[in-house]
C-alpha positions in Angstrom: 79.0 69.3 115.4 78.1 72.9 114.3 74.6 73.9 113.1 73.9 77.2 111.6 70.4 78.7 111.7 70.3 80.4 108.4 71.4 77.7 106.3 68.5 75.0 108.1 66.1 77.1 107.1 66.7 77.6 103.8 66.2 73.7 103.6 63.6 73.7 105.2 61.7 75.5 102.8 62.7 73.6 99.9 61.4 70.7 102.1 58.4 68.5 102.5 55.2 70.8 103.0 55.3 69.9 106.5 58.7 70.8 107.2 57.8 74.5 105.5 55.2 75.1 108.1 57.5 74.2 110.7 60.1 77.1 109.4 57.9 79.3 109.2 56.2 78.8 112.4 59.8 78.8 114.0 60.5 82.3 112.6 57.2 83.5 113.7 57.5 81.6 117.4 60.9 83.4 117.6 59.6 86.8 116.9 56.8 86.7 119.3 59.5 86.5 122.5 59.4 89.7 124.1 62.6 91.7 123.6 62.9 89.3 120.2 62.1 90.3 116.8 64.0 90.4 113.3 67.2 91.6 114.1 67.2 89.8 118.0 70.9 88.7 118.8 72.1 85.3 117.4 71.9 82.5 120.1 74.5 79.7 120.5 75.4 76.9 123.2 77.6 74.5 123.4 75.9 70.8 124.8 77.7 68.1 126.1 76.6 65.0 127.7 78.4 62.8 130.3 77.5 59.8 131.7 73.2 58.8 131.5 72.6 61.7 128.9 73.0 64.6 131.2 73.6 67.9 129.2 76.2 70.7 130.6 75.2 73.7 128.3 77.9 76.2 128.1 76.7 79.6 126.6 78.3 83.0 126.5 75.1 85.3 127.6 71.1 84.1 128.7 69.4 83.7 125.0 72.2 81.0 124.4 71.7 79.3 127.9 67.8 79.1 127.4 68.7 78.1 123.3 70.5 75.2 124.4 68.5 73.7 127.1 65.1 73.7 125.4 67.0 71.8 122.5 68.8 69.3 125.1 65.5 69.1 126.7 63.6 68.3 123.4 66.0 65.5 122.1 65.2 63.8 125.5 61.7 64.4 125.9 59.8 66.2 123.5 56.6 64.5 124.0 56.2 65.0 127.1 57.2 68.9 126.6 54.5 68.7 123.9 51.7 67.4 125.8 52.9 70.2 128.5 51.9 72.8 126.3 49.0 71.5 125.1 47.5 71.5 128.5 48.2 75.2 129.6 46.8 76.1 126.3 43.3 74.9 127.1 43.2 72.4 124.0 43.1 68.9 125.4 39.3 68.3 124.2 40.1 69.6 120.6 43.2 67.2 119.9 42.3 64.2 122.0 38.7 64.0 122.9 37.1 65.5 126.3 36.6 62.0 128.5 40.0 61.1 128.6 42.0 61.2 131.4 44.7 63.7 132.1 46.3 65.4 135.7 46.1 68.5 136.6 49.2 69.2 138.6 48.8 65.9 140.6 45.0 65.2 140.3 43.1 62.8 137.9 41.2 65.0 135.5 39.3 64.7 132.1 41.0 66.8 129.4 37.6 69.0 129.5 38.3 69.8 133.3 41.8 70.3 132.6 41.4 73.1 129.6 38.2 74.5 131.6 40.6 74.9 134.6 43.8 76.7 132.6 41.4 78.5 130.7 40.1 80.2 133.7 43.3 80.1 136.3 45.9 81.0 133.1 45.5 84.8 132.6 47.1 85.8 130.0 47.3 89.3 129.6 48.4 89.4 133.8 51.3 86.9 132.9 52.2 89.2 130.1 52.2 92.2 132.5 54.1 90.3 135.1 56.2 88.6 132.8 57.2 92.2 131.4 58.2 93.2 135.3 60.9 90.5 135.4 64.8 91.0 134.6 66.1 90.7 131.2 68.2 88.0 132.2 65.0 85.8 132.8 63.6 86.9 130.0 66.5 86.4 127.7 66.4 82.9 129.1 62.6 82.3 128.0 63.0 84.1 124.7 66.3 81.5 124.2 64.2 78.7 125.1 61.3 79.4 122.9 63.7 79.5 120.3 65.6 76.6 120.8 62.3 74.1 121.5 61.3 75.6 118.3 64.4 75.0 115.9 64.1 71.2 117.7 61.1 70.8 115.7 62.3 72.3 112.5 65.4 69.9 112.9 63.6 66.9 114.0 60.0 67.6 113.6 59.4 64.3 111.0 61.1 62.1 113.2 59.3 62.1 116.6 58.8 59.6 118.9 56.2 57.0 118.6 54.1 58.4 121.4 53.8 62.0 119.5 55.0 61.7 115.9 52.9 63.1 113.2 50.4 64.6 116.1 48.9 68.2 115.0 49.1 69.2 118.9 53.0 69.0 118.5 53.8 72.7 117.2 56.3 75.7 117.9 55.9 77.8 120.9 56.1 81.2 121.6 56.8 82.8 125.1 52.8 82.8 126.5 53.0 78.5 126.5 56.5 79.0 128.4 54.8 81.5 131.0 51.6 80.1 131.3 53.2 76.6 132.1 55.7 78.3 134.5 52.3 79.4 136.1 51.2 76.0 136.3 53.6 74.2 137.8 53.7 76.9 140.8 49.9 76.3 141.6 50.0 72.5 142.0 49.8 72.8 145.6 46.7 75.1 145.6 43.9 75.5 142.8 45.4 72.8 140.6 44.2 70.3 143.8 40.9 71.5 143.4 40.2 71.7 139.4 37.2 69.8 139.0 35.7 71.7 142.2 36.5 75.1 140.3 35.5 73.9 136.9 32.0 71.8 138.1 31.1 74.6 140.6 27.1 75.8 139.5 24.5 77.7 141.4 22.4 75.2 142.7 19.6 76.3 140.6 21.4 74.8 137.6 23.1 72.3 139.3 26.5 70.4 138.9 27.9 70.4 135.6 29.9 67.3 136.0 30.6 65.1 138.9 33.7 64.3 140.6 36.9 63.5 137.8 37.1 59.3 138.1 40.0 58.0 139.6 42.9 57.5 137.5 42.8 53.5 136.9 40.4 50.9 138.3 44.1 49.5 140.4 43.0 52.5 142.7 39.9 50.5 144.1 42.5 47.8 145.4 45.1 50.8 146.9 45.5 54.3 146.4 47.5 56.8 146.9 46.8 59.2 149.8 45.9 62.8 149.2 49.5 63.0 151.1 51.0 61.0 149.2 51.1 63.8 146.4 53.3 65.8 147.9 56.1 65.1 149.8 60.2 65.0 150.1 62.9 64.7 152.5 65.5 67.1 153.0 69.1 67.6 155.0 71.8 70.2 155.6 74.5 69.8 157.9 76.7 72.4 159.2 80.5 72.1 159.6 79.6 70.9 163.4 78.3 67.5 161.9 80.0 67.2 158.6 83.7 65.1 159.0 85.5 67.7 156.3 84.0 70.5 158.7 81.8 71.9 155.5 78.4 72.2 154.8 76.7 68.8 153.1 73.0 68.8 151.7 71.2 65.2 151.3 67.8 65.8 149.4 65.1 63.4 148.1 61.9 65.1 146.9 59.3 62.8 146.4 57.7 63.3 143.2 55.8 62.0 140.1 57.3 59.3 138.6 55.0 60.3 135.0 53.7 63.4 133.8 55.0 66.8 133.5 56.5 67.4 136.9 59.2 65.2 136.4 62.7 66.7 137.1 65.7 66.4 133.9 68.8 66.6 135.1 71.2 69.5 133.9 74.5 71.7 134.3 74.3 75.6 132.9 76.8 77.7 132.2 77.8 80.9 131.5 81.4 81.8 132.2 81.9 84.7 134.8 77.6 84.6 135.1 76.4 81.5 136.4 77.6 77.9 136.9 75.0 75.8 138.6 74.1 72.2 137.8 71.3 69.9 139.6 67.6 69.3 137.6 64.4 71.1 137.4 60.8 70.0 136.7 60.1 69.6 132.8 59.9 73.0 130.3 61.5 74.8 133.3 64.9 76.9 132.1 66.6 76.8 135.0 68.1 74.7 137.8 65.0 74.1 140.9 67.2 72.1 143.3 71.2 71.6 142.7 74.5 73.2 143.7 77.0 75.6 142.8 80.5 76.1 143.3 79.9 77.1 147.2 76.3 76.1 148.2 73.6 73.3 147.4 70.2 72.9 148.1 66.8 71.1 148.1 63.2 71.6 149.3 60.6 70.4 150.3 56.8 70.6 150.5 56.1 73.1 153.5 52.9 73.6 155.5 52.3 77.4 154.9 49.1 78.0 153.4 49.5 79.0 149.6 45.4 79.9 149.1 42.3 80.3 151.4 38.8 80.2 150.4 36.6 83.0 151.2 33.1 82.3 152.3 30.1 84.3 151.0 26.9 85.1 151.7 24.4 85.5 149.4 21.6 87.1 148.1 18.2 84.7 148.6 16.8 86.0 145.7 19.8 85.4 143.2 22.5 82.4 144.1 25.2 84.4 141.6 24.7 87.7 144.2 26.9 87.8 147.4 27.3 90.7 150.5 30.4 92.3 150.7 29.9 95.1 154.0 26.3 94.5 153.1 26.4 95.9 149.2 25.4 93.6 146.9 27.9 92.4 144.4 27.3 90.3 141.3 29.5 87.3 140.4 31.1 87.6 136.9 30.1 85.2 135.2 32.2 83.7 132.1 31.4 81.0 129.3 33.9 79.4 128.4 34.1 77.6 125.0 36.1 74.4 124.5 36.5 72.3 121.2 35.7 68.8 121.2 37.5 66.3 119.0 34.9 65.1 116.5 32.3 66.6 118.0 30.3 70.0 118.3 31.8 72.4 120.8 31.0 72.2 124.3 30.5 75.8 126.1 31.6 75.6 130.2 30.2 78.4 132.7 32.6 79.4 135.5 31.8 82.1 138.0 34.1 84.2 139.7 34.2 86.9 142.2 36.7 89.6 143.4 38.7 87.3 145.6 38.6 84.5 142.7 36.5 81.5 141.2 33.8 79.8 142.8 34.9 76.0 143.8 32.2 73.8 145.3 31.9 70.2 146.3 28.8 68.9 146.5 27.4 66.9 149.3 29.9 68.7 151.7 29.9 71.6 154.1 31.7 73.7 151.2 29.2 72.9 148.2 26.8 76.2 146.8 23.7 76.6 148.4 20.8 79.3 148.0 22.7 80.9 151.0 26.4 79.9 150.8 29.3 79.5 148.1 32.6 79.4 148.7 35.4 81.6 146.2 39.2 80.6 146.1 42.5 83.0 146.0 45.6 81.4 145.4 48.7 83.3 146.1 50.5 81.5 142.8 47.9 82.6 140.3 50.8 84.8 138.3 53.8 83.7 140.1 56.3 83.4 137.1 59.0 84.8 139.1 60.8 81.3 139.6 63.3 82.1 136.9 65.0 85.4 138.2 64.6 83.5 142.3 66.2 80.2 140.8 68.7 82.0 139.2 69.6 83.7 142.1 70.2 80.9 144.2 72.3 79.6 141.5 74.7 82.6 141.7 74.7 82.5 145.0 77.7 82.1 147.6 76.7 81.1 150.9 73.4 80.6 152.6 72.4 83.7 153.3 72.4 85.1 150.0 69.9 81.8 149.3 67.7 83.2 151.9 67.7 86.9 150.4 66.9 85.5 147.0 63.8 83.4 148.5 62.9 86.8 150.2 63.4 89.0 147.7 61.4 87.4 144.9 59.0 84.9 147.1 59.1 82.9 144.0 59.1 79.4 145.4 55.5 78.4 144.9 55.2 75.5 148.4 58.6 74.7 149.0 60.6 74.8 152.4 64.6 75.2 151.7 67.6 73.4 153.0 71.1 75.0 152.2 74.3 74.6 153.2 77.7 76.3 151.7 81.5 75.4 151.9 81.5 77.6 155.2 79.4 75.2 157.1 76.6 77.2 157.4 73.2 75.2 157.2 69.6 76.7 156.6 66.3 76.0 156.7 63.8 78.7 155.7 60.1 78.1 154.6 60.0 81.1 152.4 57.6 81.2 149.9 54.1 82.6 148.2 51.4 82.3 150.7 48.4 84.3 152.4 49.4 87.0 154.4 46.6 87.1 157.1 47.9 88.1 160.4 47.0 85.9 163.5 44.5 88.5 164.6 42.9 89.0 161.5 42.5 85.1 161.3 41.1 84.9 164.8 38.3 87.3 163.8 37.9 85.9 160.3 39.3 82.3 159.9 39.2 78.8 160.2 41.0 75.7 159.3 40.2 72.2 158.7 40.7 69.0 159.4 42.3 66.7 156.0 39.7 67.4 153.3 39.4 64.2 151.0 40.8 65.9 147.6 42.9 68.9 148.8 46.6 68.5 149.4 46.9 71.2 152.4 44.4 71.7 155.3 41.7 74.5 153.7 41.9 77.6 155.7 38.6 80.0 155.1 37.6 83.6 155.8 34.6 85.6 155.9 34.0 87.0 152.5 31.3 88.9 153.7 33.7 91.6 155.4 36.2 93.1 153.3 37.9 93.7 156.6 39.0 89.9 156.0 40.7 89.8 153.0 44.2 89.4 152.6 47.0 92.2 154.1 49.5 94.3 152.2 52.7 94.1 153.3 55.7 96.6 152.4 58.3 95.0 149.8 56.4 92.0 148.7 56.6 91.5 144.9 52.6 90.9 144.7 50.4 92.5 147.3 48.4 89.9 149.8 52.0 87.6 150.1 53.3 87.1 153.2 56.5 88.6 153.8 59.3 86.7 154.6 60.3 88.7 157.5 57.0 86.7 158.9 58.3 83.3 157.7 61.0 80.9 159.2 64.3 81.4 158.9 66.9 78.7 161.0 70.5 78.9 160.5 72.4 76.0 162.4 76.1 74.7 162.2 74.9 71.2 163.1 71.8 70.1 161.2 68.8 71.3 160.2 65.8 68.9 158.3 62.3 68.9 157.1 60.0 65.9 155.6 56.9 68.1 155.1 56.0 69.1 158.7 56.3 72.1 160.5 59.3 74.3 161.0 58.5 73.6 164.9 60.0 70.2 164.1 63.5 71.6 161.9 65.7 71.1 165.1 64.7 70.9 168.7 67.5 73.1 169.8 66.5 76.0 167.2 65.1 78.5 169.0 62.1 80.4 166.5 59.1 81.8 168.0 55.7 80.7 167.1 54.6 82.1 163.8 51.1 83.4 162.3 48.2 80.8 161.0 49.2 80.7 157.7 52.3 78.9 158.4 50.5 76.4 159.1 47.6 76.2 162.1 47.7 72.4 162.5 44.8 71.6 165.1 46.5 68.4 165.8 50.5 69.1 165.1 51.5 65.8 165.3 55.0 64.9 163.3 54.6 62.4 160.3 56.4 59.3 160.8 59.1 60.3 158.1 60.2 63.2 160.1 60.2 61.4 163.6 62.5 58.6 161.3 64.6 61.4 159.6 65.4 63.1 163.2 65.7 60.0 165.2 68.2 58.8 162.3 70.1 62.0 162.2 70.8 61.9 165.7 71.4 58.3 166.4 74.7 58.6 163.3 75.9 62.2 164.8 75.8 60.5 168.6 79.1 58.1 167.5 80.3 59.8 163.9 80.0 62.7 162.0 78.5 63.0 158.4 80.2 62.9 155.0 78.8 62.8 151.2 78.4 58.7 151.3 77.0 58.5 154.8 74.9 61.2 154.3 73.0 59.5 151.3 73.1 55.8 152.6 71.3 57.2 155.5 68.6 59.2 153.5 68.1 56.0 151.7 68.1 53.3 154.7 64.6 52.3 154.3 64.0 51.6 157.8 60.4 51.0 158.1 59.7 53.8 161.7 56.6 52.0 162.7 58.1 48.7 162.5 60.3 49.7 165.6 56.7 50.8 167.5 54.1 48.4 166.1 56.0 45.0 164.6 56.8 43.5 168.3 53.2 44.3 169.5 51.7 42.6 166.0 53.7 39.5 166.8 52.5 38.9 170.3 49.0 39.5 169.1 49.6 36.6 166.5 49.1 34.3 169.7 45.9 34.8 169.7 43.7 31.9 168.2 41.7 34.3 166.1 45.1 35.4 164.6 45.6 35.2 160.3 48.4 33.0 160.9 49.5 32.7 157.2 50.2 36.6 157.8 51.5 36.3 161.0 54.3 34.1 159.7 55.7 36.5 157.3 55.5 39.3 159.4 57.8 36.9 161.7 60.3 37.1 158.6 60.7 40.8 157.8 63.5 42.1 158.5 61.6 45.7 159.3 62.7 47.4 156.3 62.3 48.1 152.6 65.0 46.6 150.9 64.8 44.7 147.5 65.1 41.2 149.9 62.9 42.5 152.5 60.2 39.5 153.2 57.1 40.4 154.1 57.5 44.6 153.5 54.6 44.6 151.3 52.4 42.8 153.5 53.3 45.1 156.7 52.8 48.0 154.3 49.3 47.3 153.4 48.8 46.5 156.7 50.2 50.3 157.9 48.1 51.7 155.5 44.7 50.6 157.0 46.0 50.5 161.2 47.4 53.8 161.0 44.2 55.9 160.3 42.8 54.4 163.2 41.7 56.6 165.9 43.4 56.1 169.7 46.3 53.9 168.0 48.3 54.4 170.8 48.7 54.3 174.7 51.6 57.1 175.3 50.6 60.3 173.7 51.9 63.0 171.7 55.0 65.3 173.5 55.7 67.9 171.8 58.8 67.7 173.8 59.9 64.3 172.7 58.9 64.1 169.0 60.5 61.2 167.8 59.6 58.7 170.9 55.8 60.1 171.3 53.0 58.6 170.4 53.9 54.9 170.9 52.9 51.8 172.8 50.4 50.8 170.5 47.5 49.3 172.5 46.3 45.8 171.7 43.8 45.7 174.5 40.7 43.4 173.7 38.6 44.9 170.5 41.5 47.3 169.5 43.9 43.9 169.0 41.0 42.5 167.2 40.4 45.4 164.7 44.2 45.1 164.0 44.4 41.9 163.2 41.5 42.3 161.1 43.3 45.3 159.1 46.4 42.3 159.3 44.1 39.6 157.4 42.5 42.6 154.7 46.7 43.1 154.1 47.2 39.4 153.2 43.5 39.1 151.3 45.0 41.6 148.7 48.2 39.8 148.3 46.3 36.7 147.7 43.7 37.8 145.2 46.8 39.1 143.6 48.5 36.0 143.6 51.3 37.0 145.3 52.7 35.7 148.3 52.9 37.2 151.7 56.5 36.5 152.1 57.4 37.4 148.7 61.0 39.6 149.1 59.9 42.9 148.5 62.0 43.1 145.0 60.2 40.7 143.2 56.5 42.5 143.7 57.5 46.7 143.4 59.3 47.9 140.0 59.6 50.2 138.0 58.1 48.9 134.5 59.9 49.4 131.8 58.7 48.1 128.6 58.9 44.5 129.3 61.4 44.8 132.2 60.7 45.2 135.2 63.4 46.6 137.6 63.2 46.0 141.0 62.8 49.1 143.7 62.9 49.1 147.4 60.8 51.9 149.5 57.7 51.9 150.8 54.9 54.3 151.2 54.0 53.8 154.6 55.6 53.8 158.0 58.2 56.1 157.9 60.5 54.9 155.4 62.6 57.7 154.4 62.9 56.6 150.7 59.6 57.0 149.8 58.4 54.9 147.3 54.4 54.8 146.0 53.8 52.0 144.0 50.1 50.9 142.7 48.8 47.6 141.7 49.6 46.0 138.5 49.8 42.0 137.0 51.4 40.1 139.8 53.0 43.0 142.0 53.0 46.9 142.2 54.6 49.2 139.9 56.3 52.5 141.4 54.8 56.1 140.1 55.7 58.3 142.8 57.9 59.0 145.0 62.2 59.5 145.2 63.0 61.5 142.1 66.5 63.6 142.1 68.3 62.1 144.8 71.7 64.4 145.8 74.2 64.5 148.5 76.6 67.6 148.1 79.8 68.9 150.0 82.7 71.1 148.9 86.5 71.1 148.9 89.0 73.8 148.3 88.2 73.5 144.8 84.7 73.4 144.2 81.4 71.2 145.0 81.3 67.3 145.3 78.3 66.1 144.4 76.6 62.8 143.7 73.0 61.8 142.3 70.7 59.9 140.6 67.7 60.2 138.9 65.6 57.6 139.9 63.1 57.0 136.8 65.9 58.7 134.1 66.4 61.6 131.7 63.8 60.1 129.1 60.4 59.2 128.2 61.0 57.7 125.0 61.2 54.0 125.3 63.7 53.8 122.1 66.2 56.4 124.4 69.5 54.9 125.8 67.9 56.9 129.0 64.7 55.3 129.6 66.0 53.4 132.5 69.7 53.5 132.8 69.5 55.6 135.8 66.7 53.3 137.4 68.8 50.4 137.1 70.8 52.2 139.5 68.8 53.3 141.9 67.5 49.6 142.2 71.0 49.4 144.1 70.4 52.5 145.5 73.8 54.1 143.8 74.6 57.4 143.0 77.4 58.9 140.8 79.3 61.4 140.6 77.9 64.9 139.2 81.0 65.9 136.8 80.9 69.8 137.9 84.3 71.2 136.7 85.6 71.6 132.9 88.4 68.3 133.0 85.5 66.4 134.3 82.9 66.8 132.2 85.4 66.3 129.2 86.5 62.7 130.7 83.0 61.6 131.5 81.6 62.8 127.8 79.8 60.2 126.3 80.1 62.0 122.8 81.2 64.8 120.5 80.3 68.1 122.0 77.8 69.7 119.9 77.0 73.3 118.9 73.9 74.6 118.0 73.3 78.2 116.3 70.5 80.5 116.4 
């Protein structure tokens, strides 16, 4: 099927009034891309879908490329693309009312919180600038998506789904929504954690504004998800030394939302002789964020470096909006910020900001604004839209090295470790990304870190604003100044394995030798390994001590759901059910489990909610922490006197929830997590606590708990002589829209934990098409 610009729109404007304003918005939306005007070159790509909807878009140059997977995008998930935009553009209140609830990044919000944050975090005329700095590649790409979201609505604009159709906030873009969400996305680990603190922040002569944002649903009294819970992933690459075919295999599960806009759609671009790369990226992103190539794959995962600091002031007695800078006075700038309200009178927000960036504050805390004290925020990401030319150098890239030099040269990944590995068997792990450059001596004169902060994703690491001898350092060849340079960062290359599940590089592989590196790669004061890491290592090591890896292996081991702290805590639990005290309803379905999280697991919710409340406890174990012996240290959990009692208490809370829930505590694990879909509900396996590799968050619902976080794009890639082998799965699907033939194909799947072949290479695609190739013409 061939569609030709020119001739649409001439239709369109003999059309219904609405479909008018949507040509001429489309024209207008096209002509404000930079390098695109009147006479801009004519886009056109070629879309076909294989098997679950996936779209491999072929195009001859960049425009085309960008053209044609906005539109692929758009017929899959408009809606949510829509609502996208309307958040970066500050106009939540004015189309669906202030009080209701939204996310910023991964936080619970109100929409007036949410357009008060991009409002003051989204600078437009610095993403312009920066946006003007990038290559013309990239910005070919954006200009080509702009237009191809656009001429989606002018196509299908009067036939939306249910959840958007005939909503005013659906309307053509131009290229500030594409930057400014770009922008976004890239601070979700820093200032996007702490948007209510930045937008309720007041001198505390006025005081707050607005109290904390609510929780997301009432289900989070019963259990929520942990501030860790957020962020996550698992990821693998294996070197030729542990791979069977003697090539490099990644195995990559980032743990992400299972709503909202950072969900990733899976895709294959293409333009012949430029780039071939296929994998997914997050929604309204033009390019490919974790995948593979024709000679190297990769994945990431949530790192450890420190991606903002706060910077605390002193200030002026007489005047809480004052603060000391080398003992000048320096006034706080102070901006009102206007918001419209949906059917009601405008509301006007006050944010105040300083040289280093806005004021956050949180009340009833040691960082909330005093007469004395207030606290300003800098995060590295505020303008870093350089994903697209970094992304797309890793996907023209042909072995691991070049990987790293792209993650050096544009520092574009916003809080991302990376695992590689290319058809030479080379493996890599490099935490290389935007963060604080503050050198450890700087940091011992001028810094601390926290413990966990309630609310903040990362530990918060604060200077002395006071002393512009504290602020951040300049650093030759950085693309922004104040990054760290990656010359400072890790870099492992291994031909065995190398690993990360959001914990130090210390942790990669025992046998990599990298020296200690500055604070802000993460100062941990206690560096103890998460439970998913000791798992992932303990795993990798117990397969390579008999066999080596391959592409099926590699996955069914990612996705084993082996619970870790069943193998330390399960044994102890049972012996303390002999006590008389003991909840022995409880006690005899934890005599059941199997000590995993499959579907027919009995008892794995029950242990789960148990995990959740024993492991925060203080002194949980006898044998402590070796840094030298990761995965064995710290065990022996002590059940002496009280410290059994407390866990059996924790025990009987478990089983109380179950029960008010009406479910019971030997219920196989299937039959109480799913993933709701309409009215079916598809059974997933996973747990969020303990270890288990295939993380799965799941919060309570009618009779069970229903999965929004957790394993997303699931991949396992190797290579041949030929090209890559890959396989996937998407675990929640390619589409929001309920009436889609991809709402839940792809999660019926997973439910067996199965992934399929990627079709990479021309005869594939054309024998796993589902339908007629289409082009589409600017």
């Amino acid at each position: 099927m061939t569609m030709h610009f020119s001739n649409r729109a001439r239709e369109l404007r003999r059309g219904s009034p609405t479909l008018r304003r949507l040509a001429a918005a489309l024209i207008a939306g096209t002509m404000l891309c930079p390098g695109a005007a009147a006479a801009a070159p004519r886009a056109e790509a070629t879309i076909t879908r294989t098997e679950f909807g996936v779209p491999h878009v072929k195009a001859k140059d960049y425009r085309g490329l960008g053209f044609g997977i906005a539109y692929a995008e758009a017929e899959d998930n408009i809606c949510l693309m829509a609502d996208t935009y309307l958040s970066v553009s500050a106009q939540r209140s004015k189309y669906l009312g202030s009080e209701a609830m939204t996310r910023v990044g991964l936080v619970p919000a109100t929409n007036l919180d949410s357009d008060v944050y991009y409002a003051t975090m989204l600078d437009a005329k610095a993403l312009r600038g920066e946006f003007k700095r990038q290559s013309r590649d990239y910005r070919d790409l954006v200009s080509g998506w702009v237009a191809g979201y656009n001429r989606f609505l002018a196509d299908r604009g009067e036939r939306l789904p249910a959840d958007c159709a005939g909503q005013a906030w659906v309307r053509p873009i131009t290229s500030d929504d594409v930057i400014r969400s770009l922008n976004s996305f890239s601070m979700l680990s820093g200032t996007a954690a702490a948007a209510a603190k930045i937008t309720s922040a007041a001198p505390p002569s006025v005081g707050a504004t607005q109290s904390e944002s609510a929780a997301v649903s009432s289900v989070s009294d019963v259990v929520s998800l942990p501030d860790d819970a957020r962020l996550g992933s698992n990821g693998w690459a294996f070197g030729g030394d542990a791979t069977v075919n003697g090539r490099g295999l990644v195995v990559g599960n980032p743990h992400f939302p299972w709503f909202g806009p950072n969900r990733f759609y899976q895709m294959h671009l293409t333009i012949p002789g430029k780039l071939d790369v296929a994998g997914a990226g997050i929604i309204n992103q033009p390019f490919v964020g974790i995948g593979f190539n024709k000679d190297v794959a990769w994945t990431h995962t949530v790192d450890t470096a420190a991606h903002m600091t706060l910077f605390k002031l002193k200030l002026d007695p007489a005047d809480p909006t004052v603060y000391f800078v080398d003992g000048r006075r320096v006034p706080m700038e102070r901006r009102d910020i206007r918001i419209e309200i949906k059917d009601a009178e405008p509301l006007n927000r006050t944010v105040y900001l300083t040289r280093y960036g806005p004021i956050l504050a949180i009340p009833g805390t040691s960082y909330a604004w005093t007469k004395d004290t207030a606290f300003a925020v800098r995060d590295a990401n505020r303008t870093n839209i350089r994903g697209g030319d970094g992304w797309l150098a890793m996907g023209r890239s042909r072995n691991v090295r070049e990987i790293r030099a792209a993650l050096a040269k544009h520092l574009h990944v916003p809080f991302l470790n990376t695992m590689a590995a290319d058809r030479h068997g080379d493996a890599l792990y490099a935490d290389i990304s935007a963060a604080a450059n503050v050198s450890a001596e700087r940091f011992a004169k001028c810094g601390t870190v926290s413990e966990p902060t309630p609310g903040f994703l990362q530990r918060i690491y604060t200077l002395d604003g006071s002393r512009s001898a504290c602020g951040w350092e300049t650093a030759t060849g950085t693309p922004e100044p104040g990054l760290l340079p990656a010359s400072d960062m890790a870099t492992i290359y291994r031909r065995d394995f190398v690993q990360n599940s959001n914990d130090s590089y210390r942790w990669t592989n025992r046998a990599a030798e990298i020296p200690e590196l500055g604070p802000m790669m993460g100062t941990d004061p206690k560096p103890l390994p998460d439970m998913r890491t000791r798992s992932g290592i303990q795993e990798i090591r117990d397969f390579l001590a008999t066999r080596k890896f391959d592409i099926d292996s590699g996955a069914t081991t990612m996705l084993g759901n082996k619970n870790f702290a069943a193998g330390l805590a399960l044994a102890p639990m049972l012996e303390l059910c002999k006590r008389a005290a003991a909840p022995k309803r409880a006690c005899a379905a934890l005599a059941k489990w199997d000590g995993k999280a499959e579907i027919d697991s009995r008892g794995a919710m029950l242990f789960s909610l148990f995990w959740g409340k024993a492991a925060v406890r203080p002194d949980l174990w006898t044998r402590a922490f070796d840094p030298s012996d990761i995965v064995a240290t710290p065990s022996s959990l002590d059940t002496a006197g009280t410290k059994g009692d407390a866990l059996l208490a924790d025990l009987a809370a478990a089983a109380d929830i179950l029960d008010k829930m009406g479910i019971a505590l030997d219920a196989p694990l299937g039959e109480v997590q799913f993933a709701e879909r309409g009215d079916e509900r598809i059974p997933i396996s996973g747990g969020m606590t303990g270890g288990i590799l295939n993380y799965t968050a799941a919060l309570p619902t009618k009779d069970g708990f229903a999965v929004v976080h957790g394993a997303s794009y699931v991949q396992s890639v190797t290579f041949d002589d030929d090209g890559p082998i890959a396989k996937a799965i998407l675990t929640y699907s390619q589409s929001v829209d309920p009436k889609s033939a991809h709402y839940a194909d792809q999660t019926r799947e997973f439910s067996g934990k199965k992934l399929h072949r990627f079709p990479f290479d021309a005869l594939e695609i054309k024998e796993q098409a589902i339908s007629t190739p289409k082009t589409i013409r600017e």
